[in-house]
C-alpha positions as a printed NumPy array, in Angstrom:
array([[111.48 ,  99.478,  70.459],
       [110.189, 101.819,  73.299],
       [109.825, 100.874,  76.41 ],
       [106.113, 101.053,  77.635],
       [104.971, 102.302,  80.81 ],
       [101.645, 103.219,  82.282],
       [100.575, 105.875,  84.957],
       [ 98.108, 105.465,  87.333],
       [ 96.875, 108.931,  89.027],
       [ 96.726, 111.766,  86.887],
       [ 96.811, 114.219,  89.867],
       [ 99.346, 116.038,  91.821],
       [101.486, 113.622,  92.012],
       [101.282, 111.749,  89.142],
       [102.052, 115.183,  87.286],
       [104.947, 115.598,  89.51 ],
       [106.311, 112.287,  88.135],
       [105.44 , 113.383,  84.6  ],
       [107.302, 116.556,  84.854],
       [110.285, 114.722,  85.63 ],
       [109.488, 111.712,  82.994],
       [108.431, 114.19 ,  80.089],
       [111.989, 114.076,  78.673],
       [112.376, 110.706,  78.191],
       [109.168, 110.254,  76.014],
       [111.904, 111.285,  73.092],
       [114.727, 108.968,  74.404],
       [112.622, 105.463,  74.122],
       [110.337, 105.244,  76.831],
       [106.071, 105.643,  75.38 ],
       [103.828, 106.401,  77.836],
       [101.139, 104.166,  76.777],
       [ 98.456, 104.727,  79.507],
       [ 96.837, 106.667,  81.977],
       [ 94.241, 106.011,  84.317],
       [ 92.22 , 108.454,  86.729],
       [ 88.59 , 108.099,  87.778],
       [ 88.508, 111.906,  87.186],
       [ 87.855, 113.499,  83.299],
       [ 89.048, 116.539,  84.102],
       [ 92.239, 115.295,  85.718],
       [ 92.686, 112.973,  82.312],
       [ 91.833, 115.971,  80.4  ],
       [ 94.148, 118.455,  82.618],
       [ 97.317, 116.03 ,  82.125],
       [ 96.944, 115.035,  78.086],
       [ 96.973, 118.51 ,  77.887],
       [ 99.768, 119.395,  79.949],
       [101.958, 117.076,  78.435],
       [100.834, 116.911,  74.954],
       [100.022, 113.635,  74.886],
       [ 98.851, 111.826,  71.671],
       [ 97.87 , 108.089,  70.938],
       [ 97.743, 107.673,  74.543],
       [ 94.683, 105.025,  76.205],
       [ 92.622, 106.496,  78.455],
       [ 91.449, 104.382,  81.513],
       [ 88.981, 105.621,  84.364],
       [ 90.652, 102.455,  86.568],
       [ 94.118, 101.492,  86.95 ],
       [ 93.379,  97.674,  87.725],
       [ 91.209,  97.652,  84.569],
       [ 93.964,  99.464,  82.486],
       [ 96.747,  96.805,  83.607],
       [ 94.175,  93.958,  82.813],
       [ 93.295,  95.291,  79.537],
       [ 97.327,  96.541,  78.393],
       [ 99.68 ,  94.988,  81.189],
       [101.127,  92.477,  78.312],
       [102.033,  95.361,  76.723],
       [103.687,  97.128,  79.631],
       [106.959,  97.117,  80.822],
       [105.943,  99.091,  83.992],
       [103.703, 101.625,  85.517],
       [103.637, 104.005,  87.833],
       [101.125, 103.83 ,  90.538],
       [ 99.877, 107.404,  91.577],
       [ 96.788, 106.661,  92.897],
       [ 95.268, 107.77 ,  96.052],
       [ 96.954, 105.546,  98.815],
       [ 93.789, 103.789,  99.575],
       [ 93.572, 102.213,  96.068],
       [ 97.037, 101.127,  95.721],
       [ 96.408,  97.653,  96.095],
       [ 93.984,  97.172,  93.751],
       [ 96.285,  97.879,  91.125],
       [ 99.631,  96.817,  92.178],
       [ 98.329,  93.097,  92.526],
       [ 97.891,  92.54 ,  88.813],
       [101.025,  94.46 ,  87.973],
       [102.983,  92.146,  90.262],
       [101.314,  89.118,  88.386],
       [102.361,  90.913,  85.153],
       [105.961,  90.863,  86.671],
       [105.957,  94.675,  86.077],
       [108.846,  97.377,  87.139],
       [106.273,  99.144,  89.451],
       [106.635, 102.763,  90.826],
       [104.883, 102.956,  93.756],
       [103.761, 106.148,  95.574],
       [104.022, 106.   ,  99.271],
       [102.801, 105.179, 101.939],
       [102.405, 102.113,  99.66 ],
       [ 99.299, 101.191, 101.795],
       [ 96.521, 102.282, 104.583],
       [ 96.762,  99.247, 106.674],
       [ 98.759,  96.361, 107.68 ],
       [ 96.622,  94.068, 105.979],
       [ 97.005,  95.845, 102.805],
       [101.102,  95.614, 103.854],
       [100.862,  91.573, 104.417],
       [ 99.125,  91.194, 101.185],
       [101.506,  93.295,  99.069],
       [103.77 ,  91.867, 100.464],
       [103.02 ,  87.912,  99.988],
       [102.138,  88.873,  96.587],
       [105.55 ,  90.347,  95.741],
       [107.235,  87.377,  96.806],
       [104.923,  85.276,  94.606],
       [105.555,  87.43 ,  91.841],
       [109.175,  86.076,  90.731],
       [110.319,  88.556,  88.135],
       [108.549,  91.868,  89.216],
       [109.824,  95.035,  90.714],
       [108.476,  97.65 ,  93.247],
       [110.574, 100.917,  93.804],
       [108.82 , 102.698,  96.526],
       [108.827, 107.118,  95.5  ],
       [110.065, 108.821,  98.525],
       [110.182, 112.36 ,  96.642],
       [109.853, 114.393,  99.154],
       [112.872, 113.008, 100.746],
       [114.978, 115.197,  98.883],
       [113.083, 118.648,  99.159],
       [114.558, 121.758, 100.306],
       [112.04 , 121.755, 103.293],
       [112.878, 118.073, 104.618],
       [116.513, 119.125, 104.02 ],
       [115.771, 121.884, 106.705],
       [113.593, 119.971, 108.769],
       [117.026, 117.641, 108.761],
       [119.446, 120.106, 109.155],
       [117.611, 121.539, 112.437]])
C-alpha cells in the first residue's frame, strides 16, 4: 500500500520539493494530488514529472476536503498568504504536513495555527527551511 501525499503549490517551490520527492514515487509513496490556482503551473509540473492518474485541484483547502481521507500528508507550497487556509483542514485530518515557511503573514495567522495544532491530537507539521542548507547561506554563515 503506498503512502499518499498531496502537494499544494505547483510553483517554484513546490517543484523544488518534487525534484527531491520524484524518486520515491517508485519506492511507495503516490502522489495523489496537486493543487494550484494556475493551469499553466498544473500543466508545467504534470509534465515535468510525468505524472499520470494524478487529481487536479485549482484550491488546496478544496483538494484536502474532497481527498484528505485518503491522504497521509501533503505538502503545503502555497504562497505564504494562503497557508492557513489549507493547513487548518489538514490538521483536522491529523495529516503529516510539510509546511513552507514563513508558515504565516501575521501573528494572528501564527495564534490560530497554532491553537489548531494543539487541537489536532495526531497531526504533524514539519516546517521546510531549505534554504538553510544552501551554498549561499553557508557563506553568508561562514563570513
Amino acid at each position: 500500500m503506498a503512502n499518499k501525499f498531496a502537494l499544494i503549490g505547483c510553483g517554484a517551490r513546490g517543484r523544488a520539493y518534487m525534484r527531491q520527492l520524484a524518486g520515491e514515487l517508485e519506492n511507495g509513496y503516490e502522489l495523489a494530488a496537486i493543487a494550484d490556482p494556475s493551469s499553466e503551473a498544473i500543466n508545467r509540473f504534470i509534465e515535468l514529472y510525468k505524472l499520470k492518474n494524478v487529481s487536479i485541484f485549482t484550491d488546496g483547502p478544496e483538494l484536502i476536503k474532497q481527498m484528505g481521507n485518503q491522504l497521509d500528508g501533503v505538502i503545503i507550497a502555497s504562497p505564504n498568504a494562503f497557508h492557513l487556509a489549507s493547513l487548518l483542514p489538514a490538521l483536522e485530518d491529523k495529516m503529516v504536513i510539510l509546511l513552507e515557511k514563513p508558515v504565516a503573514i501575521t501573528l494572528e495567522d501564527c495564534k490560530t495555527m497554532w491553537e489548531a495544532y494543539k487541537n489536532s491530537e495526531g497531526a504533524a507539521i514539519l516546517v521546510g527551511f531549505v534554504l538553510r542548507y544552501t551554498p549561499f547561506y553557508s557563506k553568508v554563515k561562514e563570513i
